[in-house]
MITILO-285972 format. One record per residue (C-alpha): residue number from 1; x, y, z. Coordinates in steps of 0.1 Angstrom, whole numbers, always signed. Layout:
    nr      px      py      pz
   NUM       X       Y       Z
...
END
This chain:
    nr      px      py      pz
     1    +470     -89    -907
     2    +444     -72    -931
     3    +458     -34    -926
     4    +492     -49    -930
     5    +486     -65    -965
     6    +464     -33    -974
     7    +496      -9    -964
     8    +518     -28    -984
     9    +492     -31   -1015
    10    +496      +3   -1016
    11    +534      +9   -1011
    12    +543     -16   -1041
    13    +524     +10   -1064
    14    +535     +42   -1053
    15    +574     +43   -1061
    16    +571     +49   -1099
    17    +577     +81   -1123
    18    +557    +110   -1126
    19    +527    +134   -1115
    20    +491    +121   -1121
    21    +463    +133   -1139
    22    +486    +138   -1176
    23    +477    +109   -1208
    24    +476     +80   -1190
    25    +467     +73   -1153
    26    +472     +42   -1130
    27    +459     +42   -1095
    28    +445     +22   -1069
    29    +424     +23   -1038
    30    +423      +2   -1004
    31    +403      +8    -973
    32    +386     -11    -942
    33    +350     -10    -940
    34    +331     -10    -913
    35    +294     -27    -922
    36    +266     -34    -901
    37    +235     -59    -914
    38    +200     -53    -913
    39    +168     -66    -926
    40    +158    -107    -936
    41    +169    -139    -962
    42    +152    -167    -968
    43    +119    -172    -952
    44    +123    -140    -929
    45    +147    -148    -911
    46    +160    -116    -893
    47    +201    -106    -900
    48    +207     -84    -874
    49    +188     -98    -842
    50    +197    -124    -821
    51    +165    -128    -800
    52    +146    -143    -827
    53    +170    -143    -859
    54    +210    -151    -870
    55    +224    -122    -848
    56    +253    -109    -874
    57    +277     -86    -859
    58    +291     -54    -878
    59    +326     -70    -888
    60    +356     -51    -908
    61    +355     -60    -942
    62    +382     -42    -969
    63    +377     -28   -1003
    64    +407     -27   -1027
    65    +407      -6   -1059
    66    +426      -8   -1092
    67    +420     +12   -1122
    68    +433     +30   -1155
    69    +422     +60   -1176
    70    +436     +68   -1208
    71    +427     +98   -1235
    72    +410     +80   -1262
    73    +373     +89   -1265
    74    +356     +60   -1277
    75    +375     +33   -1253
    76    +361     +34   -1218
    77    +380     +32   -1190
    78    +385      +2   -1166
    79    +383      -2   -1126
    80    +382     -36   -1107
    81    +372     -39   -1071
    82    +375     -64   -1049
    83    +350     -65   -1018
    84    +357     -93    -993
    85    +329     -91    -962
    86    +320    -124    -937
    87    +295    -115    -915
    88    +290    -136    -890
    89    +272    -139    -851
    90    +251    -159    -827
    91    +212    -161    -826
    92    +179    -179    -815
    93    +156    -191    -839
    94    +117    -198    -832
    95    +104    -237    -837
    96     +85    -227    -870
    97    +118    -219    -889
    98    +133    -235    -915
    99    +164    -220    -939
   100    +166    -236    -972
   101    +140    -263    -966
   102    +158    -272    -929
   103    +139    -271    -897
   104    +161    -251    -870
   105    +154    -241    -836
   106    +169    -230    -809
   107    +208    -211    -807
   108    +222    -212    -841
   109    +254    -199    -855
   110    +252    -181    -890
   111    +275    -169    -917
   112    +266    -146    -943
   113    +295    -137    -971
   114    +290    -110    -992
   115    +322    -108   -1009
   116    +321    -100   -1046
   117    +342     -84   -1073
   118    +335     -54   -1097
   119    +342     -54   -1128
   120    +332     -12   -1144
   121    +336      +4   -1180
   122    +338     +36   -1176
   123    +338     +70   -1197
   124    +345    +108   -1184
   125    +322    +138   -1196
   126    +341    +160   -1211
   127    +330    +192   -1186
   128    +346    +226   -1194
   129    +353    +226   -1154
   130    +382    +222   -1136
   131    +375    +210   -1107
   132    +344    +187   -1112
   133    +346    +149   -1129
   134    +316    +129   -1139
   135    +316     +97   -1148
   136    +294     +70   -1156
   137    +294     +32   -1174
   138    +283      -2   -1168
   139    +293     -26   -1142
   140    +296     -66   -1140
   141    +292     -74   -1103
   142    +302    -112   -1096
   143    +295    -122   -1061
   144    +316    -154   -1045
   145    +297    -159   -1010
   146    +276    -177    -990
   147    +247    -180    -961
   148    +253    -209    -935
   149    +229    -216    -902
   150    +239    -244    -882
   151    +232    -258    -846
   152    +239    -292    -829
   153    +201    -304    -839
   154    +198    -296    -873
   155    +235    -297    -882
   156    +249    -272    -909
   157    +228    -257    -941
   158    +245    -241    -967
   159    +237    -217    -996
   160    +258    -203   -1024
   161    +251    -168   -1031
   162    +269    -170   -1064
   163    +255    -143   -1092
   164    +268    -122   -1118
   165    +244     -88   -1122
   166    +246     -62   -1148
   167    +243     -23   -1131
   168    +244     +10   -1146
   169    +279     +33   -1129
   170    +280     +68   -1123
   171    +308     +91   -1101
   172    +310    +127   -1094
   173    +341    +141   -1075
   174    +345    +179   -1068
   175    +383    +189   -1061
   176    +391    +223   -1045
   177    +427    +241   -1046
   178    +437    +232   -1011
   179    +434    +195   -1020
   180    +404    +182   -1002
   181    +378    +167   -1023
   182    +341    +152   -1021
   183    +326    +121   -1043
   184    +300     +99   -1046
   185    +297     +67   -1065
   186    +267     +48   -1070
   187    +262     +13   -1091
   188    +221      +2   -1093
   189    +205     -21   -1111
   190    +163     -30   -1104
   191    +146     -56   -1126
   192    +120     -86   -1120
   193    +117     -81   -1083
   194    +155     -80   -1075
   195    +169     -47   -1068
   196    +205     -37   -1057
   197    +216      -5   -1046
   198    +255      +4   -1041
   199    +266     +38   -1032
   200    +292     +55   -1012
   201    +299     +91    -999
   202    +335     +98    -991
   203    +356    +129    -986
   204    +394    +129    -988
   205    +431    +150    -988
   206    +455    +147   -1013
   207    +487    +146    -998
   208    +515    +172   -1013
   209    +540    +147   -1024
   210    +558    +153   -1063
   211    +560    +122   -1076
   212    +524    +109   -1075
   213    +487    +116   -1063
   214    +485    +101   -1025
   215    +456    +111   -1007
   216    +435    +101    -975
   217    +398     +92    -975
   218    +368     +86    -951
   219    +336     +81    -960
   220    +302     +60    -958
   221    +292     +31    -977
   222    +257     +15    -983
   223    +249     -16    -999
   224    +211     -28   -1005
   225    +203     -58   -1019
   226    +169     -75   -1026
   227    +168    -106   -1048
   228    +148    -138   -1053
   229    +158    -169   -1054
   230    +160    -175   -1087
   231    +190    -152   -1089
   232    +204    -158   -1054
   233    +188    -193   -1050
   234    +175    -179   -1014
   235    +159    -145   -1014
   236    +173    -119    -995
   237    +162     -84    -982
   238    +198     -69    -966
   239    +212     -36    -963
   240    +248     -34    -949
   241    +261      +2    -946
   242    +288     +18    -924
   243    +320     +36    -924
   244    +351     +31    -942
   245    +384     +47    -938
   246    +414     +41    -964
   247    +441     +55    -987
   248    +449     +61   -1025
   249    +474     +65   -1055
   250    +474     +76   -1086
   251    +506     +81   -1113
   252    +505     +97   -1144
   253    +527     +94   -1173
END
């Protein structure tokens, strides 16, 4: 069901006018990634094992891209992402555990959303080189998820991992002639004990279509996030990284 509405995300924007890369440019992005937790929330409990910790499996989550460029200087330009990623699993904890103040023990079940949405302001340097693009800007990260443990003792606990943090943005993409390319993207932000690290590595092919910039892309994704719970209201210690495969398009009129 997910590929299918991410296929058809992408086929609504692609039958319009003319070549990208000219004044104005409208595109979008939408891809499956693969992510895999690691590390601890709350007080220590363990992500990613299931012998003494939540047991969250690696689960498909998808990432779906919007943006627009334009050619005046001073006016940055604007990209919204959507991240949706439940992470879920099956664990044991020890008798001494408790998640937000509640005593468990024993198998649990556990969610942990991540989902969030990226709002980025964006500006290009203006490099006398054809082939290279550099951008940076600021980013408003809003995340909408959650943490749940619950087993048949201790019943169900629930945390809202709603927060909005500022991070500074910067892209580089190299293009070659035979339409593969290379970029990385990185957001960060690291204040007051909370740190949060975003980047991604991808290479992709631009199809040879006329009417508008379709291309293919694969690459890896790592997300790193350590907060406090003044910010997150539980602290966390997570890094989910893995693969992610998707397509693209881009028109230019």
């Amino acid at each position: 069901m997910k590929k299918t509405a991410i296929a058809a995300f992408i086929v609504a924007l692609a039958p319009v006018a003319s070549h990208a890369d000219l004044l104005f440019t409208v595109g979008a992005k939408a891809s499956v990634w693969n992510a895999e937790p690691t590390g601890q929330i709350d007080d220590d409990i363990s992500v990613d094992s299931s012998n003494n910790g939540l047991g969250l499996d690696s689960e498909n989550g998808t990432q779906l891209t919007v943006f627009f460029e334009h050619p005046v200087p001073m006016l940055p330009n604007i990209k919204l992402k959507q991240t949706s990623l439940d992470l879920s699993g099956d664990g044991t904890l020890a008798l001494s555990t408790s998640f937000n103040g509640q005593a468990f023990a024993g198998p649990v079940t556990s969610d942990l959303d991540l989902s969030h949405t990226d709002v980025t302001l964006y500006w290009g340097l203006p490099l006398p080189l054809p082939y290279v693009d550099i951008n940076f800007g600021l980013t408003g990260r809003m995340f909408d998820g959650y943490a749940e443990v619950s087993n048949t003792l201790s019943g169900t606990e629930r945390v809202d991992l709603d927060a909005t943090v500022p991070m500074v943005y910067g892209a580089v993409k190299v293009d070659t002639p035979f339409g593969v390319y290379a970029q990385v993207d990185v957001n960060y932000i690291g204040y007051s004990g909370n740190t949060l690290s975003d980047i991604s590595y991808g290479l992709g092919y631009d199809l040879p279509v006329p009417i508008a910039d379709i291309g293919l892309e694969a690459g890896y994704r790592s997300l790193s996030m350590k907060t406090d719970e003044d910010l997150t209201d539980i602290a966390t210690d997570v890094d989910v990284s893995g693969l992610y495969y998707g397509a693209s398009v881009s028109i230019g009129f």
